[in-house]
Each structure stands twice: as C-alpha cells, then as structure tokens.
Jmol script that loads the backbone (N, CA, C; Angstrom):
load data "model"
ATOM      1  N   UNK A   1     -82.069  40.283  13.694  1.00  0.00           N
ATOM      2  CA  UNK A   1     -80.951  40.978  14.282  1.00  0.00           C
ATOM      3  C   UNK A   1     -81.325  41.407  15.695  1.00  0.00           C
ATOM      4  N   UNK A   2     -80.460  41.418  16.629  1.00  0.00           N
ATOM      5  CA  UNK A   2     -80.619  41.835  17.690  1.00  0.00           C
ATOM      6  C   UNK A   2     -81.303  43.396  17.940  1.00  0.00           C
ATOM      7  N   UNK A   3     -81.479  44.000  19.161  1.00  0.00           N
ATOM      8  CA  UNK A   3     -81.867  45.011  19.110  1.00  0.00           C
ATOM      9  C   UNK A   3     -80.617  45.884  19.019  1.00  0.00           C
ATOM     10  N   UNK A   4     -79.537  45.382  19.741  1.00  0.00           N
ATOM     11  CA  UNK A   4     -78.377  46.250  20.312  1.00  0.00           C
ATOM     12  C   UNK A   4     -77.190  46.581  18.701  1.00  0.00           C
ATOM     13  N   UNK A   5     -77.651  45.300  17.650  1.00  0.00           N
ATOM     14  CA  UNK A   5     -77.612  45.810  16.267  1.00  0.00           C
ATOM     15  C   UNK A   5     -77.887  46.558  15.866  1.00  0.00           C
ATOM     16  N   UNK A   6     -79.501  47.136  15.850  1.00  0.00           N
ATOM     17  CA  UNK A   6     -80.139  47.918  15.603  1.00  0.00           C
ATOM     18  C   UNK A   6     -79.537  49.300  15.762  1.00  0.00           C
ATOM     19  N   UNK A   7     -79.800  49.115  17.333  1.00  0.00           N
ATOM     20  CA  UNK A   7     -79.310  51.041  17.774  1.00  0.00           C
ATOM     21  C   UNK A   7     -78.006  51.240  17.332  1.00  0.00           C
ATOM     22  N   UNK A   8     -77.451  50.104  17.596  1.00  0.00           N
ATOM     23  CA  UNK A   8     -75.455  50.828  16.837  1.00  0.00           C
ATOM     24  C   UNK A   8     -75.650  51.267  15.143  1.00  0.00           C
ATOM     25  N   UNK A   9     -76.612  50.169  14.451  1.00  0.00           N
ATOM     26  CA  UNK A   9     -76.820  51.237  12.958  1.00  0.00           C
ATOM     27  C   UNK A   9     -77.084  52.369  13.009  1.00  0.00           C
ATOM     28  N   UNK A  10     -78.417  52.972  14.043  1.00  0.00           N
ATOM     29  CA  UNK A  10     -79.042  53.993  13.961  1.00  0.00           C
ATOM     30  C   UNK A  10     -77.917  55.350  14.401  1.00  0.00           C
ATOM     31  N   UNK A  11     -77.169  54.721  15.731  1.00  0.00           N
ATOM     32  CA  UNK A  11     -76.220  55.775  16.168  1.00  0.00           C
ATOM     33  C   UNK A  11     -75.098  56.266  14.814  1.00  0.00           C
ATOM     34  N   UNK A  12     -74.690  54.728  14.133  1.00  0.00           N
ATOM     35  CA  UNK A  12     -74.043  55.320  13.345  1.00  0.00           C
ATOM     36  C   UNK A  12     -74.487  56.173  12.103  1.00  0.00           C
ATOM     37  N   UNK A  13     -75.704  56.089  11.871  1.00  0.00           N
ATOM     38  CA  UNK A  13     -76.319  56.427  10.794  1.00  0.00           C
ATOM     39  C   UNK A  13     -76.359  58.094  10.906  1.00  0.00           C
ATOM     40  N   UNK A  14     -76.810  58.458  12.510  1.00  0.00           N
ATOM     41  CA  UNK A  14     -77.126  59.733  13.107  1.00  0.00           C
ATOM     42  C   UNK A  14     -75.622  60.690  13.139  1.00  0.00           C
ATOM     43  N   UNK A  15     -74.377  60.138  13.008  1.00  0.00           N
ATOM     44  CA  UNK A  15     -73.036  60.486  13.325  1.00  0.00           C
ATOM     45  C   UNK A  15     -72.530  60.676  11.974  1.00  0.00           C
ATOM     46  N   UNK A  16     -72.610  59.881  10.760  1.00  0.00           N
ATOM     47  CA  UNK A  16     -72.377  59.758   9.597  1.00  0.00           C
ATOM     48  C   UNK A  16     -73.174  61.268   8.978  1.00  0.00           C
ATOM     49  N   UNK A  17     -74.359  61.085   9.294  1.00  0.00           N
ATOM     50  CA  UNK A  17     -75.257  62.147   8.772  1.00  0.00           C
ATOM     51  C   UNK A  17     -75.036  63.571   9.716  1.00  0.00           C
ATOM     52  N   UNK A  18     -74.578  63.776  11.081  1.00  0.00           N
ATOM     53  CA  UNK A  18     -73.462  64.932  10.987  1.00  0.00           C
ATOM     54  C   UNK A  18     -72.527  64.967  10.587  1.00  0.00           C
ATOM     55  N   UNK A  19     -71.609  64.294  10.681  1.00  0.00           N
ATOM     56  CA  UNK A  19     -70.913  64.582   9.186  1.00  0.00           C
ATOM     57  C   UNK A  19     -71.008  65.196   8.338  1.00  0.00           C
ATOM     58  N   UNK A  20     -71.766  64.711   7.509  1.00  0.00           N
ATOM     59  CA  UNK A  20     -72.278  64.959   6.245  1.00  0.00           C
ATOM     60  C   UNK A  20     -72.618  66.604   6.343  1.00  0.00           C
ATOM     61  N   UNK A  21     -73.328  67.066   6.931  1.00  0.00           N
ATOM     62  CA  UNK A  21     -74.440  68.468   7.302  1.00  0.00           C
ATOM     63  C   UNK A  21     -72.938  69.311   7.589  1.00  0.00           C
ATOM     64  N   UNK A  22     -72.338  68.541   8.534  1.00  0.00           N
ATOM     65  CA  UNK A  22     -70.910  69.456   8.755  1.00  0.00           C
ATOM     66  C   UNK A  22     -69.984  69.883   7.543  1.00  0.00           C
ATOM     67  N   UNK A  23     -69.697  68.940   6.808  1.00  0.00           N
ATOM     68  CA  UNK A  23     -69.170  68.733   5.704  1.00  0.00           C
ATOM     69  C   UNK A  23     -69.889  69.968   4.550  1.00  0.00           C
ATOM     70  N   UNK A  24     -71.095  69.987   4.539  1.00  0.00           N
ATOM     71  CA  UNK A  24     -71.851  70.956   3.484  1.00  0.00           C
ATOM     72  C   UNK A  24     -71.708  72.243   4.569  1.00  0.00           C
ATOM     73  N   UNK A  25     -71.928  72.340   5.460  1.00  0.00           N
ATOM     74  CA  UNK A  25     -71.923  73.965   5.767  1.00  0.00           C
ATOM     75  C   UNK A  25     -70.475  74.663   5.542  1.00  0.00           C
ATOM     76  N   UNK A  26     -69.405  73.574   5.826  1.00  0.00           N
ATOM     77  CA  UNK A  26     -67.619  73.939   5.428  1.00  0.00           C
ATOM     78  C   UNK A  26     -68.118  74.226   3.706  1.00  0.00           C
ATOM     79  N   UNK A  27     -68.590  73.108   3.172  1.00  0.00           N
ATOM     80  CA  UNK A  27     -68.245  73.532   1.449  1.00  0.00           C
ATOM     81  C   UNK A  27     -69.123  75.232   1.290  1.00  0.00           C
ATOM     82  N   UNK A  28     -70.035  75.345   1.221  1.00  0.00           N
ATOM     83  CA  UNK A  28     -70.701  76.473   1.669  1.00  0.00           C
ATOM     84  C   UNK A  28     -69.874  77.709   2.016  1.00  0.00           C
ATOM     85  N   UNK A  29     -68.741  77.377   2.922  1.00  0.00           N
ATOM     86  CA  UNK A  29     -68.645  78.941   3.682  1.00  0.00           C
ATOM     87  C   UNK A  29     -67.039  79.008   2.509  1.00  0.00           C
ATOM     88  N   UNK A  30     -66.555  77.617   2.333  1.00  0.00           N
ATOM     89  CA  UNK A  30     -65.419  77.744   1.439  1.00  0.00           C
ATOM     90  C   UNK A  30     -65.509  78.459   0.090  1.00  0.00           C
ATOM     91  N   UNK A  31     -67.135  78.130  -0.387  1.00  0.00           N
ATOM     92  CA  UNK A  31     -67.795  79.371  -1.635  1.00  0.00           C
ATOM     93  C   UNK A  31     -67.036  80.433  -1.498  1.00  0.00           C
ATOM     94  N   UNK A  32     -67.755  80.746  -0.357  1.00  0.00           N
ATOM     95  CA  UNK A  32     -68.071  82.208   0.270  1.00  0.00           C
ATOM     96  C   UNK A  32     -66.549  82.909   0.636  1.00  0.00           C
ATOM     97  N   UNK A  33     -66.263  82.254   0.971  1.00  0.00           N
ATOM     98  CA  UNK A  33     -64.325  82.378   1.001  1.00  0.00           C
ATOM     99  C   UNK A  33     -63.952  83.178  -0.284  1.00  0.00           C
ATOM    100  N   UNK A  34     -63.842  82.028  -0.863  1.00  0.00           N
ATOM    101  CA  UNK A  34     -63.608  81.897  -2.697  1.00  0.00           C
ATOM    102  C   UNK A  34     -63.926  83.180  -3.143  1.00  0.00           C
ATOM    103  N   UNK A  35     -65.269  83.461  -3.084  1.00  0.00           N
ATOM    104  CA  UNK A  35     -65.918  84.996  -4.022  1.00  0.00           C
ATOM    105  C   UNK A  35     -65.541  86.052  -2.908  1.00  0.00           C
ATOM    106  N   UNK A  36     -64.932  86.619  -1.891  1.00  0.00           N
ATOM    107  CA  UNK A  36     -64.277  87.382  -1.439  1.00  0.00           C
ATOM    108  C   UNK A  36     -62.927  87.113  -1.636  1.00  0.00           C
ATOM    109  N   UNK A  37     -62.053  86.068  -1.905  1.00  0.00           N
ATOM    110  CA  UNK A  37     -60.895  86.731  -2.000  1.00  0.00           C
ATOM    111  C   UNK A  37     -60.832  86.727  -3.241  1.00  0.00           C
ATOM    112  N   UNK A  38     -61.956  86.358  -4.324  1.00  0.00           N
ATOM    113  CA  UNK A  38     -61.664  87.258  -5.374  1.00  0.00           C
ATOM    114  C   UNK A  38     -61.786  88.628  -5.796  1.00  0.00           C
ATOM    115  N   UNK A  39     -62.568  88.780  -4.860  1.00  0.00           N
ATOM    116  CA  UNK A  39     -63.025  90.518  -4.975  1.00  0.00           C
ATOM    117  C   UNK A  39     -61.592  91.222  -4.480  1.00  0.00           C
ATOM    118  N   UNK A  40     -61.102  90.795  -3.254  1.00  0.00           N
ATOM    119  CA  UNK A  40     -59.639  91.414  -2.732  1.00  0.00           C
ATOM    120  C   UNK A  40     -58.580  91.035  -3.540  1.00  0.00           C
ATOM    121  N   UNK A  41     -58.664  90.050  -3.904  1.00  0.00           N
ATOM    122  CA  UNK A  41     -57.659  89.856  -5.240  1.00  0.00           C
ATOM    123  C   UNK A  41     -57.285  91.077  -6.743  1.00  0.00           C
ATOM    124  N   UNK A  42     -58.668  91.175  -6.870  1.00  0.00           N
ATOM    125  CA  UNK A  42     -58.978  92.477  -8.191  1.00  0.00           C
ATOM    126  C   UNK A  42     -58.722  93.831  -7.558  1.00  0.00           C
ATOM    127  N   UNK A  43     -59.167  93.857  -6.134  1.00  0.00           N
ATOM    128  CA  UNK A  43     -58.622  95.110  -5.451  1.00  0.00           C
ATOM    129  C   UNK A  43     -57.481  95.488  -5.194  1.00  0.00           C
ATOM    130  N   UNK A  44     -56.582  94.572  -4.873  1.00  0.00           N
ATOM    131  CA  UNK A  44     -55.083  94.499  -4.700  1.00  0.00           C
ATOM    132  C   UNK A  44     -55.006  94.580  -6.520  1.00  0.00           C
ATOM    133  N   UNK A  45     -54.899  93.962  -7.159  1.00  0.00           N
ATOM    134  CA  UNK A  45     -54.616  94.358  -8.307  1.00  0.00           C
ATOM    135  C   UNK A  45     -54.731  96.218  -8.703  1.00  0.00           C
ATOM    136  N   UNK A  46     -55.959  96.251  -9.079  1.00  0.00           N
ATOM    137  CA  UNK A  46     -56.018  97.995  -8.994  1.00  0.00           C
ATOM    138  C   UNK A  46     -55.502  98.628  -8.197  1.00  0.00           C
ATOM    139  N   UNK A  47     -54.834  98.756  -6.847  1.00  0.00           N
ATOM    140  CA  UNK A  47     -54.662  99.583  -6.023  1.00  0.00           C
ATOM    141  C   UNK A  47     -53.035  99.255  -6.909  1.00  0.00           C
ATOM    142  N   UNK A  48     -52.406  97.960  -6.818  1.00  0.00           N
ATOM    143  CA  UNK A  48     -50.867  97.921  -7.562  1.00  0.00           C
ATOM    144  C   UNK A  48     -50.849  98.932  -8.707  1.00  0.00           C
ATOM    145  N   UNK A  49     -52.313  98.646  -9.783  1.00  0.00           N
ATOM    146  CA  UNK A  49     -52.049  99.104 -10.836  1.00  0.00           C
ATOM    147  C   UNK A  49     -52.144 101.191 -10.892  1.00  0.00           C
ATOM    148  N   UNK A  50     -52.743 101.406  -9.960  1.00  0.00           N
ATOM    149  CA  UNK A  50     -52.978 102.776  -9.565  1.00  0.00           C
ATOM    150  C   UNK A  50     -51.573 103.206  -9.200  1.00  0.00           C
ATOM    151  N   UNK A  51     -51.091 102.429  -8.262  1.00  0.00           N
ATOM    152  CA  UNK A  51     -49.458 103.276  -7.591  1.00  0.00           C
ATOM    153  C   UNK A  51     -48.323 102.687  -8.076  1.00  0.00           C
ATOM    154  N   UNK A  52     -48.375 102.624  -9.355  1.00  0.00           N
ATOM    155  CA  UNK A  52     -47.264 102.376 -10.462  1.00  0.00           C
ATOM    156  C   UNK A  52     -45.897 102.683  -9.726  1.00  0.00           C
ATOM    157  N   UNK A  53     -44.979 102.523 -10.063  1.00  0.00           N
ATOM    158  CA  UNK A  53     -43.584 103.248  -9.148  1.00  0.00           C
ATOM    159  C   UNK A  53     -43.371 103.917 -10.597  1.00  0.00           C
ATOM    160  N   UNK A  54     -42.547 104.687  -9.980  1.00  0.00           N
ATOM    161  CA  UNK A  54     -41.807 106.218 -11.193  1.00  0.00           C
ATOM    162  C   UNK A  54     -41.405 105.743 -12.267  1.00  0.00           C
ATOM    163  N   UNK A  55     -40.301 104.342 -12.182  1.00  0.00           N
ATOM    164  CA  UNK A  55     -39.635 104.238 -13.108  1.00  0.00           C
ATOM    165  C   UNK A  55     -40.565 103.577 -14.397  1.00  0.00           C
ATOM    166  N   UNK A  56     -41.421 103.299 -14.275  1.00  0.00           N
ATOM    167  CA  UNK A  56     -42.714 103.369 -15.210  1.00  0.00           C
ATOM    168  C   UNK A  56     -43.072 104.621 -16.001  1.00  0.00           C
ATOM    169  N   UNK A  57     -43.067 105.295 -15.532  1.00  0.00           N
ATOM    170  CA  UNK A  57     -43.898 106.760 -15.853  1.00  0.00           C
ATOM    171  C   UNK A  57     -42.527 107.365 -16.124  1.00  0.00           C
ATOM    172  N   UNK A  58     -41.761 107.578 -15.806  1.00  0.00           N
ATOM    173  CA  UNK A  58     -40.731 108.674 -15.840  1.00  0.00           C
ATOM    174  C   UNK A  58     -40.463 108.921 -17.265  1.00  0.00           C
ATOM    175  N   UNK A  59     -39.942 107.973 -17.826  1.00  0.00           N
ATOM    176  CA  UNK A  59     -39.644 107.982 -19.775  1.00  0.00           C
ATOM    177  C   UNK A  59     -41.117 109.227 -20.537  1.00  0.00           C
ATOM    178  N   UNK A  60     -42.106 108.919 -20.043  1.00  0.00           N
ATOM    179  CA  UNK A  60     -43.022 109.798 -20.614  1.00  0.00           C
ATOM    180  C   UNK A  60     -43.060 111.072 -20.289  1.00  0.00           C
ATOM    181  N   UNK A  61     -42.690 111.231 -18.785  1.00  0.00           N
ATOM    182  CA  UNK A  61     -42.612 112.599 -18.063  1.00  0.00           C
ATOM    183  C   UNK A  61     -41.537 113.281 -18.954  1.00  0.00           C
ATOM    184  N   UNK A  62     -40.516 112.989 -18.913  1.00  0.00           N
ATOM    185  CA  UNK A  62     -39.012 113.436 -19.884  1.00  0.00           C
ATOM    186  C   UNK A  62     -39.613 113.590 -21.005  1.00  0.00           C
ATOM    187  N   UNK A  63     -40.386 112.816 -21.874  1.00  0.00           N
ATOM    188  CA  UNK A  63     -40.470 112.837 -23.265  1.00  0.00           C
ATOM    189  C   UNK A  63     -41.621 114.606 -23.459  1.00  0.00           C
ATOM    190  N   UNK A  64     -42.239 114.507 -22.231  1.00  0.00           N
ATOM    191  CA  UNK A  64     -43.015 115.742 -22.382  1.00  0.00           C
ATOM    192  C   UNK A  64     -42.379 116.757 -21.360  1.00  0.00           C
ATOM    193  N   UNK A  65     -41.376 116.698 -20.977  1.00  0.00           N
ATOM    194  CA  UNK A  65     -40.612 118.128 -20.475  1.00  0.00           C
ATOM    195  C   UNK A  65     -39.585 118.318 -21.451  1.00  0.00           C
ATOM    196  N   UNK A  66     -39.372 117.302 -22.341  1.00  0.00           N
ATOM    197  CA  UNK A  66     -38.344 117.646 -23.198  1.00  0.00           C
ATOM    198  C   UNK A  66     -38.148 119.411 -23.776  1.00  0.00           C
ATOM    199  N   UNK A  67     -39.265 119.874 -24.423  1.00  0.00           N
ATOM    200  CA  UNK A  67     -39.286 121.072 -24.732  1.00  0.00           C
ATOM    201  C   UNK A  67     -39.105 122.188 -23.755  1.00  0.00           C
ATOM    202  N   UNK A  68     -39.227 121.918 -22.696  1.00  0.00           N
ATOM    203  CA  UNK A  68     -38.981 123.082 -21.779  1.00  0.00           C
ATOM    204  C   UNK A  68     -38.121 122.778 -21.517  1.00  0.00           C
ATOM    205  N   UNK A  69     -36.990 122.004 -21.470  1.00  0.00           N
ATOM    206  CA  UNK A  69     -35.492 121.677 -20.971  1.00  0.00           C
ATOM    207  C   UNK A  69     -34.933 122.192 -22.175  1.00  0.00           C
ATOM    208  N   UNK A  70     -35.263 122.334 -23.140  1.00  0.00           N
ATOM    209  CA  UNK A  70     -34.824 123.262 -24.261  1.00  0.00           C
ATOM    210  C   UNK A  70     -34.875 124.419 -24.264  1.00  0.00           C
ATOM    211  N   UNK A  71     -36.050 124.864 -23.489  1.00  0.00           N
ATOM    212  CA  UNK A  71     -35.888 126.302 -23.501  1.00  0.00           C
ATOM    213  C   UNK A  71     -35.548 126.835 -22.683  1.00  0.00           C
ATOM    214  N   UNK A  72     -35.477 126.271 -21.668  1.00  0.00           N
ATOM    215  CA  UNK A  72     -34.667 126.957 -20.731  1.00  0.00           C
ATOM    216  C   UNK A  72     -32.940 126.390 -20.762  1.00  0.00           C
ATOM    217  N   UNK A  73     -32.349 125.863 -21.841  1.00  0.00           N
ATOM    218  CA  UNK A  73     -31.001 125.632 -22.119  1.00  0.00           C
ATOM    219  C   UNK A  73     -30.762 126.492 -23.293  1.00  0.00           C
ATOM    220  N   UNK A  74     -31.932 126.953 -23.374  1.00  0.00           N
ATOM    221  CA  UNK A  74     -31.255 128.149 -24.897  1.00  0.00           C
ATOM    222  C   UNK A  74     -31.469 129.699 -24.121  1.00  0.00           C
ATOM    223  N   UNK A  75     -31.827 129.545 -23.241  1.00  0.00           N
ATOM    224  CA  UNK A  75     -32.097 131.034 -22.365  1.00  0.00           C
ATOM    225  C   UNK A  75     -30.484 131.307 -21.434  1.00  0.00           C
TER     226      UNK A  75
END
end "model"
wireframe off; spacefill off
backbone 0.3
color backbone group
C-alpha cells in the first residue's frame, strides 16, 4: 500500500477514536444527569406532598371541630 494509504488510515483511525472518548465522556455526564434529576424528582415530590392544598385536609379539620360547632350552637 502506498504511504499516503497509510496516513489517511491512521488520520482516520485518530478521528474515529475521538469520537469514541467524546462519545464516553457525554455517556458519563448523561449518568450524572440521570442521578440528579432523580434526586430533584423525589424532592419535588415531597415538597408537593408537604403543601397538600386544603381541600385535602379540610373533611378532617370539620370532622374534628365538629364538637365545638356543637357547643357553641347549644350556647
């Protein structure tokens, strides 16, 4: 084979193989992505599950003021 064969394998070989190195440091940081927005994922969850809106809670609030709405309707 010629020489000028040669170096065009080698160049391509050297271009292919950044690539490649490029390619793994993206999969790598895409991990790293991944396991933080799962952590913000579970955080947003709890913070939803912490600030419930009223109409959740309210039926229980009533069910335990019930007795004092009695007594102060018999007063």
């Amino acid at each position: 084979m010629p020489a000028a064969a040669w170096v065009t394998l080698v160049i391509t070989a050297l271009i292919v193989l950044a690539a490649a190195i490029g390619l793994l440091r993206v999969i790598f940081h895409l991990k790293a992505i991944r396991q933080t927005l799962g952590t913000v994922i579970v955080g947003v969850w709890v913070v939803a599950h912490q600030t419930r809106t009223v109409p959740e809670v309210l039926p229980s609030v009533n069910a335990n003021l019930k007795p004092v709405r009695d007594f102060c309707e018999s007063v």
